[in-house]
N, C-alpha and C positions, 0 to 999 in steps of 0.2 A: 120270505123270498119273493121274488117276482120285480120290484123295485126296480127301474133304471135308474138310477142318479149316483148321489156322492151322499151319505148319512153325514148330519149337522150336527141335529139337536140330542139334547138328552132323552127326550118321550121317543126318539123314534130308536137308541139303543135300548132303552128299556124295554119297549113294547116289543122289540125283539127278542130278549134275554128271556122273556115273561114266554115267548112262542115256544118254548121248550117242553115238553113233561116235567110234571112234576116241581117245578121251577116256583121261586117265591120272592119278593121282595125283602128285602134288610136294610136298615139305618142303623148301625153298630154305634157310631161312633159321637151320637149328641153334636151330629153338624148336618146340616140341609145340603150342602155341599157335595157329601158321600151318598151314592147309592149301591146297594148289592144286591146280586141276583145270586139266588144259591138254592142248591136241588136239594130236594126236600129228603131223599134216601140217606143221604152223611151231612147233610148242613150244611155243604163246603161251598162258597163263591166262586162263580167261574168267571163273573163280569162283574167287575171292578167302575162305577162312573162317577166323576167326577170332576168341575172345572178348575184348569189350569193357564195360566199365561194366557186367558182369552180364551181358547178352547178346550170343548168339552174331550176328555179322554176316558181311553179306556184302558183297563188291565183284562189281560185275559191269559192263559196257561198256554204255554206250548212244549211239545216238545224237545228238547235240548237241541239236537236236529234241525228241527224246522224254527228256533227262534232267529238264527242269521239267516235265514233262505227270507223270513218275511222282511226282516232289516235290511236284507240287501237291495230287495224289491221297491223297498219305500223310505225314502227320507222319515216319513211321519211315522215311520213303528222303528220302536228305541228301546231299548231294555228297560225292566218292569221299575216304574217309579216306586220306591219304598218298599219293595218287594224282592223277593231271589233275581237276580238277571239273569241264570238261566235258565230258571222253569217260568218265567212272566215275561209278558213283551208289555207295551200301553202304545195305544193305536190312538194317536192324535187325529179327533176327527175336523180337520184343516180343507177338507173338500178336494184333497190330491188322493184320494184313496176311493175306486169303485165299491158300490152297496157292497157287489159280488163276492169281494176279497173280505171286506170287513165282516160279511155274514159269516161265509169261511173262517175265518178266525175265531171268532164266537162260538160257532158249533164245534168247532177243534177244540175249545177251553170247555164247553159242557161234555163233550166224551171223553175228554180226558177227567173231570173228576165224576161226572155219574159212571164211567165204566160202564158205557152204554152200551148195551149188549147189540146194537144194530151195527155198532164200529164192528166189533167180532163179527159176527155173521160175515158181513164185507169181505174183511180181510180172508176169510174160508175161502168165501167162493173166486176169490181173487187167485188160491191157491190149484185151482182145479185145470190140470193140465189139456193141452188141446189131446181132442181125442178120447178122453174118459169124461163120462158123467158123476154126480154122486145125487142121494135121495136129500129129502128136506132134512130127513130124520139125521141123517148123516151129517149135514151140516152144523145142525144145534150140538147134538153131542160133541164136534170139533170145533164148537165157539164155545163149549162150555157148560149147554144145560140141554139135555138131552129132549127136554120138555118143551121148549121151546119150538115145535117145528111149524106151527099155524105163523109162530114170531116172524120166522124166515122167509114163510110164503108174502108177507106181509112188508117188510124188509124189500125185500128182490123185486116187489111189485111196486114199491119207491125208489128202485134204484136211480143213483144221482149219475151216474157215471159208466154206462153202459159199454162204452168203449175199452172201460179195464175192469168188469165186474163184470164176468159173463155169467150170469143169470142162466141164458140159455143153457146150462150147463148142467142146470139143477132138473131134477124128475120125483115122480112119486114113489110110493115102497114098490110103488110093479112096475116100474121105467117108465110109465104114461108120462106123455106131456104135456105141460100145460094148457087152459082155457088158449082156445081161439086166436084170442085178441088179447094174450098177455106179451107179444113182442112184435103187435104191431099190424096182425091181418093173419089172416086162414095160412094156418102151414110155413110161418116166419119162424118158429123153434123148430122146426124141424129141416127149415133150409139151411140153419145156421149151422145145427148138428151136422148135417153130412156138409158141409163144406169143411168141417174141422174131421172128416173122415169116419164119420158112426154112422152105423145103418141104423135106420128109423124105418120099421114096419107096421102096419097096422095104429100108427101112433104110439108105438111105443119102442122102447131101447133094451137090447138086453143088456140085462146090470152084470148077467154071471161072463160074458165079454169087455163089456165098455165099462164099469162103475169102478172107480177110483178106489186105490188102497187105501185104509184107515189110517 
C-alpha cells in the first residue's frame, strides 16, 4: 500500500501478491506467461497473472456479492477468465483502475482463501453496538479462537477503516483502556467512549454495565 498511481506491470502485481503472510510464488502450468500467488496454509491461489490482449491481468476471488459491485465500478474488471464467473473477477490492468481499488481486490482474494483471521476480528468489532464495550478476549473467541487475543490487539492497532470498525470499542479483561496514543492522543478512547454514552472513570469502563452480550 501507500502507492498513488494506476498499477501496470506484472513485478508490481506480484510484488504485491508476495506482501501478504505466508504467500508464495507458483508457475503451474509450463508457460512464463502464468504467475501465481498462493498462501502457503491450503496452497490455494488468490492472484492469478497473466498477459492478455496487450495487457497484464489478473484473477482474483470475490465474493458472489461483491463481484458486480466491482464490474459495475470498472469497465476493466469482467468476470473471471477461465475460471467460475461468480466467485472470480480478472482486473485488467489498462491504467483506468486506482493502486487503491486494485490492492483492495487482491487483499479481498487473499482473505477469502487464507480465511484470514484479521477479516474475522473486523467483522466482531464491526458488530459491537454503540454504547457497550467488549474485552480482546471476547473478541477472539467470537472470530473464532479464543487464543487469539494479543492477535486482536494487534489487528485493531492496524485498523484500515476506523470510521466503521470501532476499535475504540474494545477494553482489557478489567475494562482498561488502551495505550495513550493507541487513537490518536491522551484521552482519544475515552472521549470517544463517552460520546457513544459510557462512563469512563479512572481509565477504565465497567464491563458488569457497558460490556456487550456474548
Amino acid at each position: 500500500m501507500g502507492r498513488k498511481g494506476f498499477m501496470r506491470t506484472r513485478e508490481e502485481a506480484l510484488g504485491y501478491g508476495l506482501s501478504f503472510p505466508d504467500t508464495y510464488q507458483d508457475a503451474p502450468f509450463h508457460d512464463d506467461n502464468w504467475q501465481l500467488v498462493r498462501y502457503k496454509g491450503n496452497k490455494k491461489a488468490f492472484l492469478w497473472i497473466y498477459e492478455r490482449e496487450g495487457f497484464i491481468n489478473l484473477n482474483v476471488k470475490v465474493e458472489p456479492d461483491k463481484a458486480f459491485f466491482w464490474r459495475d465500478i470498472y469497465e476493466s474488471v469482467i468476470p473471471g477468465y477461465h475460471q467460475n464467473k461468480e466467485h472470480w473477477n480478472t482486473i485488467i490492468l489498462d491504467g483506468s483502475i486506482p493502486d487503491k481499488d486494485i490492492e483492495c481486490m487482491i487483499a479481498e482474494s487473499y482473505d477469502l482463501i487464507s480465511n484470514n483471521p484479521t477479516k474475522r476480528i473486523y467483522e466482531t468489532v464491526r458488530r459491537i453496538p454503540k454504547g457497550k464495550v467488549a474485552t480482546y478476549g471476547q473478541i477472539a473467541e467470537l472470530a473464532g479462537d479464543k487464543r487469539m487475543a494479543r492477535a486482536v490487539g494487534n489487528a485493531l492497532h492496524r485498523n484500515p477503516d476506523p470510521d466503521n470498525i470501532p476499535c475504540f470499542r474494545v477494553v482489557n479483561s478489567k475494562g482498561e483502556l488502551a495505550g495513550e496514543f493507541a487513537f490518536g492522543g491522551a484521552g482519544e478512547q475515552a472521549k470517544l467512549l463517552e460520546a457513544d454514552g459510557i462512563e469512563v472513570t479512572g481509565g477504565r469502563v465497567d464491563l458488569k454495565r457497558y460490556q456487550m452480550d456474548r
